[in-house]
C-alpha positions, 0 to 999 in steps of 0.5 A: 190502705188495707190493699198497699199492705196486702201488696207490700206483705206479698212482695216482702213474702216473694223477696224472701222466698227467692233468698230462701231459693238461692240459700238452697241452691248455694248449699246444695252445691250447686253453684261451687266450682268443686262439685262443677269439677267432679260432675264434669269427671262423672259425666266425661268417665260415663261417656269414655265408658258408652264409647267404649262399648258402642266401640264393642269393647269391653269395660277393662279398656279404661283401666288405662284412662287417668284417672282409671274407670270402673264400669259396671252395666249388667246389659254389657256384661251380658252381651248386649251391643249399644248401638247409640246413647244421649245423655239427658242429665248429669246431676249430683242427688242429695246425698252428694253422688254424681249421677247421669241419666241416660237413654240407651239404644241397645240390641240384642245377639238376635236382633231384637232392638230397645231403648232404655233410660238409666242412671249411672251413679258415678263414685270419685276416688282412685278411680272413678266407679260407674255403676248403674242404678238397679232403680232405673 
């Protein structure tokens, strides 16, 4: 008698804790057709902005996107070439922002080759605001 109850308590205890999973997911957002969209705008004006610098253009080349895309890399600004990226994840973080990591293969004026991960943080508005996580 005593193991049906045990047993019965830990099902209960399992059904609950997979609501309590979805109640969670559904008000993270992660299920809504909005936030979809607007990490989907993220992710597609993130890479806009790594094609148009492994093209060797400079970030000023999306201004005439719609809508318009502010990008903001400290490697492109100070001349580094990107040789190639892959994205690895595009999420949205607990505060809401859109966000997308990714791995970049960048070289140097002098040959000299690396790879790094970032996280781009990606703000919608009139434009959308690319810029790069200084924590990554």
């Amino acid at each position: 008698m005593e193991t049906r109850q045990r047993t019965r308590g830990a099902a209960a205890a399992w059904v609950l804790l997979v609501a309590l999973a979805a109640l969670t997911a559904l008000a993270a957002g992660g299920c809504g057709g909005a936030a979809k969209a607007e990490l989907a705008a993220a992710t597609e004006g993130v890479q806009a902005g790594l094609d148009l610098w492994k093209g060797g253009q400079t970030p000023a080349g999306l201004g005439g996107r719609t809508p318009p895309v502010e990008f903001h890399d400290d490697d492109w600004r100070q001349g580094a070439r990107l040789v190639d990226y892959r994205v690895v994840k595009a999420y949205r973080s607990d505060d809401g922002t859109s966000r997308c990591a990714v791995v970049l293969s960048l070289a140097a004026r002098n040959g000299r080759k690396w790879e790094r991960e970032v996280v781009y943080q990606v703000k919608p508005g009139a434009s959308l605001v690319v810029a790069r996580d200084p924590y990554s």
